[in-house]
C-alpha positions in Angstrom: -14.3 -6.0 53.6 -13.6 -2.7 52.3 -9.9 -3.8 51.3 -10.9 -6.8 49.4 -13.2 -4.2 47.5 -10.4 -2.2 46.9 -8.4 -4.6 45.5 -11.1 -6.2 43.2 -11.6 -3.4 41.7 -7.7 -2.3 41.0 -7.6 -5.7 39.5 -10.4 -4.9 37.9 -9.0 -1.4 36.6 -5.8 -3.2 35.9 -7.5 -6.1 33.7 -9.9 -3.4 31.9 -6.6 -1.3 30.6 -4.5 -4.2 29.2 -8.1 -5.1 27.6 -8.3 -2.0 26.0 -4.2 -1.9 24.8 -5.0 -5.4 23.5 -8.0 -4.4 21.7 -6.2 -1.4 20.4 -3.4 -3.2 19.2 -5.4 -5.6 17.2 -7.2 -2.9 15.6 -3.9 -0.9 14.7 -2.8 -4.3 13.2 -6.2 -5.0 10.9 -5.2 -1.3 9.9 -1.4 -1.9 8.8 -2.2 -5.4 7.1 -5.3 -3.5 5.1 -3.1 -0.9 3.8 -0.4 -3.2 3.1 -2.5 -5.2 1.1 -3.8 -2.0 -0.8 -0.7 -0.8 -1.5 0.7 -4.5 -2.9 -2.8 -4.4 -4.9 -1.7 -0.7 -6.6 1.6 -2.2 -7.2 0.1 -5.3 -9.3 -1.9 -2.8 -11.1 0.7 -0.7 -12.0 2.8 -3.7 -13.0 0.2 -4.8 -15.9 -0.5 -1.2 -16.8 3.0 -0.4 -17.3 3.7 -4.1 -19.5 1.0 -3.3 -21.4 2.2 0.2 -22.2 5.6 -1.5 -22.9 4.0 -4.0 -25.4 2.1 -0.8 -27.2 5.1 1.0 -27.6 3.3 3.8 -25.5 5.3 6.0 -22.6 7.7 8.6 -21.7 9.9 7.5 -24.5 7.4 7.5 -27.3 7.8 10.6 -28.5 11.1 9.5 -28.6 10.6 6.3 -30.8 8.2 8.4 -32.6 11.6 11.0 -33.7 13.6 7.9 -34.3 11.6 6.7 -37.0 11.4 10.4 -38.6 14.9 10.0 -38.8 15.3 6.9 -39.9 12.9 7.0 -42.9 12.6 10.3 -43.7 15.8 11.8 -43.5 17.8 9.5 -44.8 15.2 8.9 -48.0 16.1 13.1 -48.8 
């Protein structure tokens, strides 16, 4: 009696721990697919912010463009 005892319960051990890893696992994958999908989300962002610089003529290079015309129309007019 006291063996089968023993061995329900390291089955029972046994069963609880790859419970828990399989548990943990599926949390640490909810995790990784959320910030997957946040960082694809910033990216999309950052896509249509940027465009929409580019199609304002706004950026690093407008100062620049901003030189360029300076140049081109007033120098040249002198």
């Amino acid at each position: 009696m006291l063996i089968d005892e023993l061995i329900i319960s390291v089955f029972y051990i046994i069963f609880e721990s790859i419970l828990f890893r399989f548990i943990c696992f599926y949390f640490l994958f909810r995790a990784i697919l959320l910030q997957l999908q946040v960082i694809l989300f910033q990216e999309q962002i950052f896509k249509r912010l940027s465009l929409g610089a580019k199609e304002r003529r706004f950026g690093a290079d407008s100062c620049q463009k901003y030189e360029n015309l300076i140049q081109k129309y007033l120098v040249h007019k002198v």
